[in-house]
N, C-alpha and C positions, 0 to 999 in steps of 0.2 A: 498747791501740791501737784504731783503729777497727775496725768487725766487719768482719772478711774478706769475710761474700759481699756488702759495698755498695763492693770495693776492684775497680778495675780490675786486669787480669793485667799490663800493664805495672807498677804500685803492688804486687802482692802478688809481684814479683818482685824490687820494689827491695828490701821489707821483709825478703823471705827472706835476699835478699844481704848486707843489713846486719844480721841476725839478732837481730831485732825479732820475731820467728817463723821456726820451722822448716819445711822444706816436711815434714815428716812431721806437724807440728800443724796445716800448712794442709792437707794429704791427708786425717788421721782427719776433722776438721771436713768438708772438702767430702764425705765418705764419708754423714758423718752427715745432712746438710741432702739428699743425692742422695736417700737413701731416703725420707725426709721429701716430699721432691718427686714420686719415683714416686708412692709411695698417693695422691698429689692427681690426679697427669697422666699416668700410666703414661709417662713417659721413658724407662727404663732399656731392652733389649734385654739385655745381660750384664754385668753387675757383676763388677770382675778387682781386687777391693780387696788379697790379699794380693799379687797383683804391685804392684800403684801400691805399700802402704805398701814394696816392697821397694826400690823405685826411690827412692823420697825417701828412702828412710835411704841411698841412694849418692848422689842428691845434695845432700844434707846434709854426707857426707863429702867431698864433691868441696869444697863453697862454705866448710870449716872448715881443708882444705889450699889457698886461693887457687885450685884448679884446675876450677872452674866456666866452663862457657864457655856463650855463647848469652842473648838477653834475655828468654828466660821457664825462666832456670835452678830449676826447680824446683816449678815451680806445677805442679798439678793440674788438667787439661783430658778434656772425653770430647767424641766427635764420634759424627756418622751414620753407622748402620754399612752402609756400603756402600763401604769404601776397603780395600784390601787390606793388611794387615799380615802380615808374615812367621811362617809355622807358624799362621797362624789362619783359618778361615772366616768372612767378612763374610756377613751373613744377607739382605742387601740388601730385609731386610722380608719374605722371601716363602720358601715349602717349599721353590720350586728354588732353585738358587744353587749355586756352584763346589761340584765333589766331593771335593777337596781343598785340602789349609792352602797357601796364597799363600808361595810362593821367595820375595818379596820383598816390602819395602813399597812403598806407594803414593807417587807422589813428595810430596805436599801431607802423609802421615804420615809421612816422613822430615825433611820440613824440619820441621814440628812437632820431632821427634826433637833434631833438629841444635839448634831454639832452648832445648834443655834443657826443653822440657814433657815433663810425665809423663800419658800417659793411663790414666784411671782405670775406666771404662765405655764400651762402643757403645750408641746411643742410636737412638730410634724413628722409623721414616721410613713412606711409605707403599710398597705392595708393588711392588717395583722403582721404588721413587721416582718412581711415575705417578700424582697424587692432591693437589688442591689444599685439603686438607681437612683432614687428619691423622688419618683412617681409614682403618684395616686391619682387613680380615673374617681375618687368619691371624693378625696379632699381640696384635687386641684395639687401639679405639681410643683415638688420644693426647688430654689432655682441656684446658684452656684451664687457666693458671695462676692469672689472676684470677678465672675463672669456669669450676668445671668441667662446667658443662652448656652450654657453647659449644666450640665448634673450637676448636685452634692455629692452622688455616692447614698446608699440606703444600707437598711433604712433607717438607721438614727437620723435624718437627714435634718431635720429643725435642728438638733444639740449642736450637732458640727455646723449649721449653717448661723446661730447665732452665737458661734464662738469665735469666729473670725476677726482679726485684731481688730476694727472698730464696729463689733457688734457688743450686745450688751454684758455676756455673761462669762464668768472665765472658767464656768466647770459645771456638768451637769451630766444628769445619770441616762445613759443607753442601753443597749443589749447587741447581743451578739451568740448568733447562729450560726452561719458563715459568711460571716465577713462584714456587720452590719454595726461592727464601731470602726472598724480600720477602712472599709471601703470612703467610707464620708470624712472619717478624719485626714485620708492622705487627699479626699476632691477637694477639703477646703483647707486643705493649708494650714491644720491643727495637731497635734497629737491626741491620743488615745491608749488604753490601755483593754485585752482582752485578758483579765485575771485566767488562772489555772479555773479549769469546771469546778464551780463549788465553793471555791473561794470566798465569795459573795453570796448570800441567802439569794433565792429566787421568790421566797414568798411573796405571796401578793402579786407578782409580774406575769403581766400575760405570757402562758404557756404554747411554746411552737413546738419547738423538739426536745422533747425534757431531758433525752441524751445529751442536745448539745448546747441548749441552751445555755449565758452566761450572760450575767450583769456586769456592766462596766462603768466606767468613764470615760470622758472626753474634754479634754481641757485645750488653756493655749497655753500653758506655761507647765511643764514637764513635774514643778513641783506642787502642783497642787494632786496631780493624777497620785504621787506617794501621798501627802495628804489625807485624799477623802477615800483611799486603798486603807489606808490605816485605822479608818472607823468603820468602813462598811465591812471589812473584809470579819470573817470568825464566825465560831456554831450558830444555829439557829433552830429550836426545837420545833420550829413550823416548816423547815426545810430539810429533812432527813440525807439528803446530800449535801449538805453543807460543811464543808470541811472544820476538825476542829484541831487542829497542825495550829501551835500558838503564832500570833503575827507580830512579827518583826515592827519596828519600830523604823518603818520607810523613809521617813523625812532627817531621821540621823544619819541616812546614808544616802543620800543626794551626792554626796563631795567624793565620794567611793573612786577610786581609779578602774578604770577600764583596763586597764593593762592586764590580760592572760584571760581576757573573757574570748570566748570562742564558739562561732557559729556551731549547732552542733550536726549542719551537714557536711561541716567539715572530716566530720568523724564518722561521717557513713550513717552517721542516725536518725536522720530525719527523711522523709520523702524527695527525694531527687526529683526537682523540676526538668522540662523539656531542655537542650543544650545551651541555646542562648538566653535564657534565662537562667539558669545556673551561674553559666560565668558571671552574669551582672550580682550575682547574691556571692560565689566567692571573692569579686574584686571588694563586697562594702565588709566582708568579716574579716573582724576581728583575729590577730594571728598571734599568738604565745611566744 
């Protein structure tokens, strides 16, 4: 079949279900392409490989009894570690951080949970996820996947750095303040998405600027970001900004036409950049 890490996680979920692949043979492989990936990029923060492979051998037995549930029943995902997961300390990149293991998970590693992903590693960010660059003087800098004498961009900088077409994961959860899903997603060659504020619960998620704070993704294939937007995203009664606007059903409109969509600084609405900058943002919109 085709290589796993060029499969979108929606694809390497349909594959596991129709058992074209086990998620136990998609776990040892991502296991092996992660560490491959560290020595390039230092991605990793802690590598929890015999939980993940214990978790694909249940749901492996879950999807061989029918009783698999969720659409990334079994794939293999790591995120930034700055979300709380229950009995664990998130390192949020920095010496200090929580004195003790999180009573609970984070709501955005719950629904992960709930869509049957299995996480496999915490991944590199910068120190309290303040750092547009993907350097950390405590964890040791993250290094560019194409080039590693250049940035990733921060500070989701592991997410984007082991998302890179042959690194191991093809979606996994960031954050974003100013600019800390889209800076690392354009350094390394991936897309991303920064939901509307609120969109996404913050619970559980290390707090910067609670104004501007915003969970996200960062994917390599445009339709997983509608995807795993379509289950994280909704209320949260531990997150009182969480919006409750119903959510769309993202992945039925993937095939959408762009036609009549329109930058909205076209329309005078949004903040006008410096002059040559402008031009290069009105030559890529979109025109009616």
């Amino acid at each position: 079949m085709t290589d796993l890490a060029a499969l979108s996680a929606r694809a390497l979920a349909k594959a596991i279900r129709d058992k074209k692949v086990s998620s136990v043979e998609a776990t040892k492989a991502a296991i092996e392409r992660l560490q491959a990936c560290h020595e390039l990029t230092h991605c990793i923060i802690a590598l929890e490989d015999d939980e993940a492979l214990a978790a694909a051998k249940a749901a492996d037995a879950a999807i061989a009894k029918g009783s698999a549930k969720g659409p990334l029943a079994g794939v293999p995902l790591a995120h930034k570690d700055m979300f709380d997961r229950k009995g664990k300390i998130a390192s949020w990149g920095a010496k200090i951080h929580a004195d003790k293991p999180a009573a609970e998970d984070a709501t955005a590693i719950a629904r992960f949970k709930a869509s049957g992903a299995l996480q496999i590693a915490t991944l590199h960010l910068a120190e309290f996820a303040y750092g547009p660059t993907g350097h950390n003087y405590v964890l040791g800098h993250a290094r560019n996947p194409w080039d590693p004498t250049r940035i990733t961009g921060g500070s989701s900088a592991g997410t984007a750095a082991a998302r890179s077409p042959t690194a191991p994961f093809p979606s996994g959860l960031g954050s974003d303040t100013g600019g800390s899903l889209r800076l690392p997603a354009a350094c390394c060659g991936v897309t991303s998405i920064k939901p509307t504020w609120g969109r996404i619960s913050r619970a559980g998620a290390m707090p910067l600027a609670p104004a501007l704070d915003t969970v996200g993704v960062i994917a390599r294939h445009v339709e997983d970001l509608a995807l795993t937007l379509g289950f994280l995203a909704g209320p949260d009664a531990r997150d009182p900004a969480a919006s409750t606007l119903p959510v769309p059903d993202y992945v039925a409109r993937l095939d959408d036409p762009v036609k009549g969509l329109q930058d909205r600084h076209r329309r005078g609405r949004g903040c006008r950049g410096a002059p040559d900058v402008q031009r290069m943002v009105d030559r890529m919109c979109w025109r009616s």
